[in-house]
C-alpha positions in Angstrom: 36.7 121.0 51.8 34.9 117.9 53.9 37.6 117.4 56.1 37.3 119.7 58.5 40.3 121.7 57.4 39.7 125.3 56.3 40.5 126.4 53.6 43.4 129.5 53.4 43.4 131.4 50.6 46.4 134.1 49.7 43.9 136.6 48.2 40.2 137.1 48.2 38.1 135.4 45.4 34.9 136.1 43.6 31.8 133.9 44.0 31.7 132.5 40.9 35.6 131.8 40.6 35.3 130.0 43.9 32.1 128.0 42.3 34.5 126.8 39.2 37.1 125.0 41.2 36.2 121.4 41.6 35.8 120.5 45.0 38.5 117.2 46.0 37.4 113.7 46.8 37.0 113.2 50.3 40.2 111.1 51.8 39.4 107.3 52.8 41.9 107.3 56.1 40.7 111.3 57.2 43.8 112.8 57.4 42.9 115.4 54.4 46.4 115.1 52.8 45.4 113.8 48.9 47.1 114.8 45.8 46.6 117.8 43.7 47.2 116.5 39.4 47.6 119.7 37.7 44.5 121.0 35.7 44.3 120.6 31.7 45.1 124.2 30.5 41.8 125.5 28.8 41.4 125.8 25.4 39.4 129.8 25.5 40.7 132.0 27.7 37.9 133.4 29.9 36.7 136.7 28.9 37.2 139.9 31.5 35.3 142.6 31.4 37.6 145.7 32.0 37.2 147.3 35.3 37.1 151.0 36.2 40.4 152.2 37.2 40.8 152.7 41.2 38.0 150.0 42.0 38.5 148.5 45.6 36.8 144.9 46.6 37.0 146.6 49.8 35.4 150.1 49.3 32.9 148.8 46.8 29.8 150.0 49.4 26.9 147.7 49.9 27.9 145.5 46.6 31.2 144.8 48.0 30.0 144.1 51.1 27.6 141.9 50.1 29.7 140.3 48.3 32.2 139.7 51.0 29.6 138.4 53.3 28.3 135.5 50.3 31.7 134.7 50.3 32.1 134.0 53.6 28.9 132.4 54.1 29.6 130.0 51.4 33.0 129.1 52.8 31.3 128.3 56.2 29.1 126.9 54.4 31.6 124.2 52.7 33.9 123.8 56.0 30.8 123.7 58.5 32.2 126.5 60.5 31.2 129.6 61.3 32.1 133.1 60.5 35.4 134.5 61.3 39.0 133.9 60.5 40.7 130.5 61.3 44.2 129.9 61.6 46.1 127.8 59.0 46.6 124.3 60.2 50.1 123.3 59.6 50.9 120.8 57.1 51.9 117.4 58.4 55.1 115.5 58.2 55.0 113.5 54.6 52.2 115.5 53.0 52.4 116.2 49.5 54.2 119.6 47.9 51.8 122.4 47.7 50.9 123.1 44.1 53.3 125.0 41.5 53.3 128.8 42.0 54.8 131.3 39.7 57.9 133.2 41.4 59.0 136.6 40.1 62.5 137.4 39.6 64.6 140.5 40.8 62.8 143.3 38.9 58.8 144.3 38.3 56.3 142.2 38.5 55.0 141.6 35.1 51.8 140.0 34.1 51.7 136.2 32.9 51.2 135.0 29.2 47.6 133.5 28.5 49.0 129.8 28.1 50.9 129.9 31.7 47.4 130.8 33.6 45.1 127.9 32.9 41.2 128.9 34.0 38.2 126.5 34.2 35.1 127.5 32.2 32.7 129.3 34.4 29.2 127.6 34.7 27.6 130.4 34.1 28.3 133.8 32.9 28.2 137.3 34.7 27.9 140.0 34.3 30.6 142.1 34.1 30.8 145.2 36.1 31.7 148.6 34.7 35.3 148.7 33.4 37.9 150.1 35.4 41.9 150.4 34.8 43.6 147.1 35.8 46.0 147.1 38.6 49.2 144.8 37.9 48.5 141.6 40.4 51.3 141.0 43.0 51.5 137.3 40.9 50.0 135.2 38.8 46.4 133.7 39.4 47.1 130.2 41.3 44.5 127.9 39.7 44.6 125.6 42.8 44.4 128.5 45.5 46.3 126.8 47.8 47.5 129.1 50.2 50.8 129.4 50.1 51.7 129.9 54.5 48.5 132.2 55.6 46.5 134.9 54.8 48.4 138.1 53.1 49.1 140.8 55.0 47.2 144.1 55.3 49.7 146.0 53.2 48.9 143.2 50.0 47.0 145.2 47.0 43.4 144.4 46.2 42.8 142.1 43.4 42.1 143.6 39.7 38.7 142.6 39.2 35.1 143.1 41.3 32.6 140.8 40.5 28.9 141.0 41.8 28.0 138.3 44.6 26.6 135.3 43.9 25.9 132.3 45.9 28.9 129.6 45.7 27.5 126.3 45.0 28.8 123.0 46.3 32.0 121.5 45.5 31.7 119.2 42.9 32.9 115.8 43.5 35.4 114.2 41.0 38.6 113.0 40.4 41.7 115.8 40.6 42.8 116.9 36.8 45.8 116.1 36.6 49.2 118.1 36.6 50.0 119.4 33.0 52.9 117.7 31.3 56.2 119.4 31.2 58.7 120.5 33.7 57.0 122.7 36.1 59.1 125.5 38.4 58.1 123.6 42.0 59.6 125.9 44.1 58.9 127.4 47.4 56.8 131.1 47.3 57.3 133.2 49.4 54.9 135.7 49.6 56.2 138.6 52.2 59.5 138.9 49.9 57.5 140.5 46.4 58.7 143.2 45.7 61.3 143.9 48.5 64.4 144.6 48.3 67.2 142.0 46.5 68.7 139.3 48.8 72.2 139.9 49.1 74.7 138.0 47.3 75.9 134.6 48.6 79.5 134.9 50.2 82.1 134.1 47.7 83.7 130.8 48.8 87.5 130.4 49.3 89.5 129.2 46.8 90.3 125.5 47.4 94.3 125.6 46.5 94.1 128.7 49.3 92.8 125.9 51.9 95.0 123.6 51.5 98.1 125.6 51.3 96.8 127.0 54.6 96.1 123.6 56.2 99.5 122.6 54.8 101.5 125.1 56.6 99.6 124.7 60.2 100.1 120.9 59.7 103.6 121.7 59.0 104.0 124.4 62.1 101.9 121.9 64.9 104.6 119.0 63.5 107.4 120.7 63.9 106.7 121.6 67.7 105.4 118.7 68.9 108.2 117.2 67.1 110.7 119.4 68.7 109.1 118.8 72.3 109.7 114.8 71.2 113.7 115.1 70.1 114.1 117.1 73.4 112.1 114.5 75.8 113.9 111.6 73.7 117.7 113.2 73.9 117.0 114.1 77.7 115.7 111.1 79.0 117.1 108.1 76.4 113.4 106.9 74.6 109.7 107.6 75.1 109.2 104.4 76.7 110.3 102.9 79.8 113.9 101.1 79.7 113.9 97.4 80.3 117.0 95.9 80.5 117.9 92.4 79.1 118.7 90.1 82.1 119.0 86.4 82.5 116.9 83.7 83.5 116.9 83.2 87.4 116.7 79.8 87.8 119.4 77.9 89.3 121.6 76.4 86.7 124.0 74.8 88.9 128.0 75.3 89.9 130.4 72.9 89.4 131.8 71.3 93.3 135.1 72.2 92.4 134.3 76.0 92.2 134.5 78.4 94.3 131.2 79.1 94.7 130.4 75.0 94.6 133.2 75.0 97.9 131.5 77.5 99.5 127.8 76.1 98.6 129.3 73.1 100.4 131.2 74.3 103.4 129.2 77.4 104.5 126.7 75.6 106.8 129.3 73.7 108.5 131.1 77.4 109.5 130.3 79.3 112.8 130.8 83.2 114.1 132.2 83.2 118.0 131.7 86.3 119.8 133.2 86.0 123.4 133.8 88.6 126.0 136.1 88.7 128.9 138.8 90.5 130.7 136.9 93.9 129.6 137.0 93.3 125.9 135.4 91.1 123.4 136.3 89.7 119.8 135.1 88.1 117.2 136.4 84.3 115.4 136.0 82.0 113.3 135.6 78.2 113.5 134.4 75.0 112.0 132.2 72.0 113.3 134.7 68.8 113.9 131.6 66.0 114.6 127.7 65.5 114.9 128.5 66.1 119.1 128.9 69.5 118.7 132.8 69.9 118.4 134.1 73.1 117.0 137.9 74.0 116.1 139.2 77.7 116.4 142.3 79.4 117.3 143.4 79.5 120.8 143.7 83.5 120.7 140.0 83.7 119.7 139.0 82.3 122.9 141.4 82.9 125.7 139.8 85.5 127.5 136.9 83.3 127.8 136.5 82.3 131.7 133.5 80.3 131.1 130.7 79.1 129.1 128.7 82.5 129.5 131.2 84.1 127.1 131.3 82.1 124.5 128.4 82.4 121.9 128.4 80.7 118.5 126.4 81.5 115.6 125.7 79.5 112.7 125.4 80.2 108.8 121.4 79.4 109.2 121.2 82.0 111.9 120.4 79.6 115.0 122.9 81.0 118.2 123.9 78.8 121.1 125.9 78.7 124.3 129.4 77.1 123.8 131.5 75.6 126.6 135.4 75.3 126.4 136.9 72.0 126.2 140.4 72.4 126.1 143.1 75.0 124.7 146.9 75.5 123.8 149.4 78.1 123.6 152.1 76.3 121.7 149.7 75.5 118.8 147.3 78.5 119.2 144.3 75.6 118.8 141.2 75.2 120.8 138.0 73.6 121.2 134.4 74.3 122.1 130.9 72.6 122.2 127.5 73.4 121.8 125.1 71.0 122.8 121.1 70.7 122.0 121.9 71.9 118.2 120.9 69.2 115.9 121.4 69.1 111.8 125.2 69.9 112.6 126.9 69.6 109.4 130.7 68.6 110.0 133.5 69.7 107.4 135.4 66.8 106.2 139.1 66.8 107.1 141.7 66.8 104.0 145.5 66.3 104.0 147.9 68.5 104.8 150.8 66.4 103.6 149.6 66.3 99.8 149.2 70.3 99.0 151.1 71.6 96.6 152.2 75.2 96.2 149.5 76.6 93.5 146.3 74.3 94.5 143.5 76.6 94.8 141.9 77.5 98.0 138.9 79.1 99.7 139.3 80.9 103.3 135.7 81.0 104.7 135.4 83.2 107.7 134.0 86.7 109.6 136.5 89.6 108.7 135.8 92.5 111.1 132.4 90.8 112.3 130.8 90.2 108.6 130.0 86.6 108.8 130.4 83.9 106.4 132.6 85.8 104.1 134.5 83.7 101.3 137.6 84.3 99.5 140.0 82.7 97.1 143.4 82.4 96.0 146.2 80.0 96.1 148.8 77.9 97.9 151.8 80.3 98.1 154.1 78.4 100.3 154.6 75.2 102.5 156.3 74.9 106.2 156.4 78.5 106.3 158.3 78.6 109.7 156.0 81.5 111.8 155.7 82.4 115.4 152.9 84.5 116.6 151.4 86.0 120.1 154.2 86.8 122.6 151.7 89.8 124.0 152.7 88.8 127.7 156.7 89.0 127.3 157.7 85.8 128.8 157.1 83.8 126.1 154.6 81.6 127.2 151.9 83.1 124.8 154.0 82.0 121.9 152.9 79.8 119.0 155.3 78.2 116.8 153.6 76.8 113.2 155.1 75.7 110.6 152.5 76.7 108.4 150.8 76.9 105.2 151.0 80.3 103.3 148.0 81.7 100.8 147.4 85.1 99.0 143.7 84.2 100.1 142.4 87.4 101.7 142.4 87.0 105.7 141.9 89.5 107.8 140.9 90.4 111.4 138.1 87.8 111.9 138.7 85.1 109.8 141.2 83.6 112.6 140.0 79.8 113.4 138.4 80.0 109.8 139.1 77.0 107.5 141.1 76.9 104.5 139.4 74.4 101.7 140.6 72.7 99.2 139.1 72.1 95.3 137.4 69.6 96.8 136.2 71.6 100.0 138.1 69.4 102.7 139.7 71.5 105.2 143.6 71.9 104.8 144.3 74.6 107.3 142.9 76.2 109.9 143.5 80.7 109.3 145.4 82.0 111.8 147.5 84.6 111.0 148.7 87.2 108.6 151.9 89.1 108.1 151.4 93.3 108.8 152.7 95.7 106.7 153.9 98.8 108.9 153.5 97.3 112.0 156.1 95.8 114.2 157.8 93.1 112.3 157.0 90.4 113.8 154.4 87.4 112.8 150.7 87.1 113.7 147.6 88.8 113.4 147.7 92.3 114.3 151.5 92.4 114.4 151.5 95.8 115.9 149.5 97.6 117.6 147.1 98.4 114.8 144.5 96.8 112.9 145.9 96.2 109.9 144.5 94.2 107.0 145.1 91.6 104.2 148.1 92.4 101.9 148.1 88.9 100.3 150.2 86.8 103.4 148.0 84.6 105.2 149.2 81.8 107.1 147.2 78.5 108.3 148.3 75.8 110.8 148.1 72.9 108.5 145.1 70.6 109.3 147.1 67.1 109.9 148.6 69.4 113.0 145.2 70.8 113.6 143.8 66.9 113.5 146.4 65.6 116.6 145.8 68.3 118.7 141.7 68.7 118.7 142.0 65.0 119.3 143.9 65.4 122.0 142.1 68.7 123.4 138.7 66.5 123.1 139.9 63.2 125.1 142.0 64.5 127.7 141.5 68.8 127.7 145.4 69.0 126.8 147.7 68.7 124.1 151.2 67.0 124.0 154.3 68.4 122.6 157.2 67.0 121.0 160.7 67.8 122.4 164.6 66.5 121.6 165.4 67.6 125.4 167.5 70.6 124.8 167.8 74.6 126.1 168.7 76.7 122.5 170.5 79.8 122.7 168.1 82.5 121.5 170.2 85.2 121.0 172.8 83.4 118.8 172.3 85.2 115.3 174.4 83.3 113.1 173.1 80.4 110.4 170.9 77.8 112.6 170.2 76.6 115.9 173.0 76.4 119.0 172.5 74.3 121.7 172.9 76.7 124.8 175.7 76.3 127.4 173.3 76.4 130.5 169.6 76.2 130.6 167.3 77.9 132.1 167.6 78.3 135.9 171.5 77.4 135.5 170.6 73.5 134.8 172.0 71.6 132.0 171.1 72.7 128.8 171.1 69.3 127.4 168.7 67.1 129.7 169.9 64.3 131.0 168.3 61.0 129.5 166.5 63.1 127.5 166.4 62.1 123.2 169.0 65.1 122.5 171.1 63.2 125.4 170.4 59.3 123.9 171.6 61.1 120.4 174.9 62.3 121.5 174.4 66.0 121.5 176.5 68.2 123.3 176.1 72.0 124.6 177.1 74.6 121.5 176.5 72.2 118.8 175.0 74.0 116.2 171.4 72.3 114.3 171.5 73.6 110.8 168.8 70.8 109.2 166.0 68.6 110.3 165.2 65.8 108.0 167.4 67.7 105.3 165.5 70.8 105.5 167.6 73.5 106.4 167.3 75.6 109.8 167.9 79.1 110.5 167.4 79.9 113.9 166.1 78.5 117.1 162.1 79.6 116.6 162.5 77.4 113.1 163.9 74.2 114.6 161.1 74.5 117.2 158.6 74.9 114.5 159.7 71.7 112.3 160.2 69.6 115.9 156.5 70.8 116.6 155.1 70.0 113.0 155.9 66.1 113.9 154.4 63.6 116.9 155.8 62.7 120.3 158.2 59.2 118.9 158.6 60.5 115.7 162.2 59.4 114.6 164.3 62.9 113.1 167.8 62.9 111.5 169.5 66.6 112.4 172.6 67.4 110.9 174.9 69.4 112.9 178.3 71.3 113.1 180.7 70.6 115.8 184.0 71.9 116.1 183.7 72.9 112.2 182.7 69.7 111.3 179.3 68.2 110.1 177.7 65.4 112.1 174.7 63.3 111.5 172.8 62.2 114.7 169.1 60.1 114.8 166.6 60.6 117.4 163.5 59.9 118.4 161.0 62.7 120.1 159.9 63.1 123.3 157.0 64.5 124.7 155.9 67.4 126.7 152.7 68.6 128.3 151.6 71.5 126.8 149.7 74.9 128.4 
C-alpha cells in the first residue's frame, strides 16, 4: 500500500499470490482508511499442484530462502521501507470493519468448499513444485489478507503450498471489487483461540419469578422495620413532626369599661405601693391618688410609724418611685394622707357614692397583698353599714377605729389596706381596710390576732363619702373633726343597745352639760336602741352610725327609759379628732 502503512499479514504468501491481489486506490484525505467491496467469486478454481508431504516454507534451503527474501524485498518495495518486521499500526476510531473471515466452530478444523474461497486468476502460470501431502490450513485462505491483529505466533503451522520465488509486481490501481451478495458471517477472528480448548459455558441466568419473589420479601422485611422504628417514635413522642398548637390572634380586641379587666385597665395607673419604715419595722400599703397636686389616700395604720418624710416611699403602677411627706392622719377613722411632689402625669381616681351601692353591685379591690403590687380582684357587695371596730393594739383605746363600713367577698389581704374598692364603673366606693380573721382573736381588723392570716371572703371598706370628709379635712387643716351627741356610754353593759353611763370618765357627768345629748333631754342610764330607725346593739355600734354622719347632722334616737320608749331629736356636735 501507498500510504505509508505496512501491510500485516496472518501468514506468509507466495510471490505470485501476492502479485494477483489488486493493489487499493490511494485515499484522497491520507488517512489510509478506504473500503474493502468483496471480490466476485471466480468462475475456475485455480489449479494446485500437489505438494510433497512434510514440505516447510521454512526449511525449503536456498529456494525457500530465496523466496522469503523476494518476498520481503517486494513488500519493502511497495511500503518504501526497509527490511525487517514492523509493528501493526492500530486501527483508528471510525474505520471500516476488517474484511469477512471464516471462523471454525468447536471441533476440527475442516477445509472450505471451492465456492466459499474465491481466488483471482494468476497473471501468469507457475510452475508447480513437486507434490507433497497437504497439511490441513489452520483456516480458510482470506482473499483480502488483511491481517486479522498481528503476525501469528511461532507455534502457527506453515502453509500447504511452496511456490518458487518470483518477483512481485506493482499493485495494480483500480477500483475495490466489490463484496459478494448475500449475508456474509462478519464476525470478529480470533486467531490465538484455533484450536484451543472450548470456552466455557455462559453462567445460567436466574430465573426472573426467583428475583422478584426475593426482592419481594427484603422489600417486605426493610418495611416492616423501618415501619416498626416509625409506630414506636410516633406512640412515644405523639407525631413525626413538631406540635404546633392552635392559638389566637394577639392583637388587642378590646374589653368592655364595665369589666373587670376594663376597671382595672382604667384605675391601675391611678394606684400606688407605700413602703414606710419606722419604730424598727416596716410595712407595706396601699393607696390611691386624690388630685393632680399629688394627694394620696390610705389607711391611717399603713403609715403611723412614719416620723417623717424619709419613711415614706411611694411607687407607682408605671414603676416611677418618689418621696412622700405626711399631711395629716386619724385614729378614729383609720384615714390618712400623703404627697408626692415633682411627679407629673398623675392620674387621679374619680370619687363615686357611697350612699347609692347596693348589696350585690360588683366590685374590684385593687391593691399589693403581701408586697405583690397592683394586684386586682373581684367579687361583690355583701353587706352595707357593717358596724366594725378595728386597732386597739395600745389598750387604752385611743388606737381604735370605728367604721361603719361596707362588706365584700372581694379577696383582701395583708397589703391591700388603703387600696380602693371600684365600682362597675371604676369610681372609688371604699377605701380596703380590714378583714375579719378566722382563728385569731375575735376581734375586727386586719390581722385580728397575732398572725398573719389571710382572705376568707370578709373584707371591709370605710365607705368613700366618709373617706371624701375626712381627706378634705386632713388636706386643709392636717385634722379631722368628729361628730359627738355629748355623752359617756357604759361599755361593759351587755344587754340589747347602748346605756348612757352613770359617771364619766374622771368622775364628771356622764351626760355633758350643754352638750346635744343635754339640749335633747337625755338622762344618765337611758338606754339607745336605734339611730335613725336603725337598730343599735351596743355602745361601739352607736359610735359607728354617730361617726358615719357630719358634725350638725340632725339624728332621731329612740330610747327606753324606765321601760318605756322615747323619741328624742338632736343635732351633732363636733370633736377634734387625733
Amino acid at each position: 500500500m501507498n500510504n505509508g502503512k505496512p501491510n500485516w499479514w496472518s501468514r506468509p504468501s507466495s510471490a505470485p499470490e501476492a502479485a494477483r491481489i489488486p493493489a487499493p486506490p490511494p485515499s484522497g484525505d491520507g488517512d489510509g482508511d478506504f473500503p474493502l467491496p468483496a471480490p466476485h467469486p471466480p468462475t475456475t478454481p485455480p489449479a494446485q499442484a500437489p505438494e510433497p508431504a512434510g514440505a516447510d516454507l521454512r526449511a525449503a534451503g536456498p529456494a525457500g530462502a530465496d523466496a522469503r527474501a523476494a518476498e520481503a524485498e517486494a513488500e519493502a518495495e511497495t511500503t518504501g521501507t526497509g527490511t525487517g518486521p514492523q509493528a501493526p499500526e492500530p486501527v483508528a476510531a471510525g474505520s471500516p470493519d476488517p474484511a469477512p473471515s471464516v471462523v471454525l466452530t468447536k471441533g476440527e478444523p475442516r477445509d472450505p468448499a471451492p465456492e466459499e474461497v474465491p481466488h483471482v486468476q494468476d497473471p501468469a502460470p507457475v510452475p508447480a513444485p513437486q507434490a507433497q501431502t497437504q497439511a490441513q490450513p489452520l483456516h480458510a485462505p482470506d482473499e483480502y489478507r488483511t491481517p486479522p491483529y498481528g503476525e501469528p505466533g511461532p507455534w502457527a503451522p506453515a502453509p500447504p503450498v511452496q511456490r518458487p520465488p518470483a518477483p512481485a509486481p506493482p499493485h495494480q490501481q483500480g477500483p475495490v471489487p466489490p463484496h459478494p451478495q448475500g449475508p456474509a458471517p462478519w464476525t470478529q477472528y480470533d486467531p490465538w483461540g484455533v484450536g484451543g480448548p472450548a470456552l466455557p459455558p455462559p453462567p445460567a441466568k436466574r430465573s426472573r419469578k426467583g428475583l422478584a419473589v426475593a426482592g419481594a420479601l427484603v422489600f417486605a422485611l426493610i418495611t416492616g422495620v423501618i415501619g416498626g422504628g416509625i409506630g414506636a417514635y410516633v406512640e412515644r413522642n405523639g407525631g413525626l413532626t413538631t406540635v404546633e398548637l392552635p392559638q389566637s390572634d394577639a392583637k388587642d380586641t378590646g374589653r368592655a369599661p364595665e369589666s373587670v379587666a376594663g376597671i382595672a385597665a382604667s384605675a391601675l395607673p391611678g394606684v400606688v405601693t407605700l413602703h414606710v419604715r419606722g419604730g424598727g419595722s416596716s410595712g407595706t400599703g396601699t393607696g390611691f391618688v386624690l388630685d393632680t397636686k399629688g394627694h394620696i389616700l390610705t389607711n391611717n395604720h399603713v403609715v403611723d410609724e412614719a416620723r417623717s418624710s424619709a419613711d415614706i416611699s411611694v411607687t407607682f403602677s408605671s414603676g416611677e418611685t418618689a418621696r412622700a411627706k405626711l399631711v395629716g392622719k386619724d385614729t378614729g377613722y383609720d384615714l390618712a394622707v400623703v404627697q408626692v411632689t415633682g411627679v407629673s402625669g398623675l392620674k387621679p381616681l374619680p370619687l363615686g357614692n357611697s350612699d347609692g351601692v347596693r348589696v350585690g353591685d360588683p366590685v374590684v379591690a385593687i391593691g399589693a397583698p403581701f408586697d405583690l403590687s397592683n394586684t386586682v380582684t373581684s367579687g361583690i357587695i355583701s353587706a352595707k353599714e357593717r358596724p366594725i371596730t378595728a386597732g386597739g393594739e395600745k389598750g387604752d383605746g385611743s388606737d381604735v377605729s370605728y367604721v361603719d363600713a361596707l362588706q365584700t367577698d372581694a379577696p383582701i389581704n395583708p397589703g391591700n389596706s388603703g387600696g380602693p374598692l371600684l365600682d362597675s364603673k371604676a369610681r372609688v366606693i371604699g377605701i380596703n381596710s380590714a378583714i375579719r380573721a378566722a382563728g385569731g382573736s375575735g376581734g375586727d381588723g386586719e390581722g385580728g390576732g397575732a398572725s398573719q392570716p389571710g382572705s376568707i371572703g370578709l373584707g371591709f371598706a370605710i365607705p368613700i363619702n366618709q373617706g371624701k370628709r375626712v381627706a378634705e379635712e386632713l388636706i386643709n387643716t392636717g385634722k379631722a373633726t368628729h361628730p359627738v351627741i355629748g355623752v359617756s356610754l357604759d361599755m361593759q353593759y351587755d344587754g340589747d343597745g347602748a346605756r348612757v353611763g352613770q359617771k364619766g370618765k374622771d368622775g364628771t357627768a356622764s351626760v355633758t352639760p350643754g352638750g346635744p345629748a343635754a339640749k335633747a333631754g337625755l338622762r344618765p342610764g337611758d338606754v339607745i336602741t336605734k339611730v335613725d330607725g336603725q337598730r343599735v346593739h351596743n355602745g361601739e355600734e352607736l359610735i359607728v352610725k354617730i361617726r358615719a354622719h357630719r358634725p350638725g347632722d340632725r339624728l332621731e334616737l329612740t330610747l327606753e327609759r324606765d321601760g318605756k320608749e322615747l323619741t328624742k331629736t338632736l343635732t351633732l356636735g363636733s370633736s377634734q379628732g387625733t
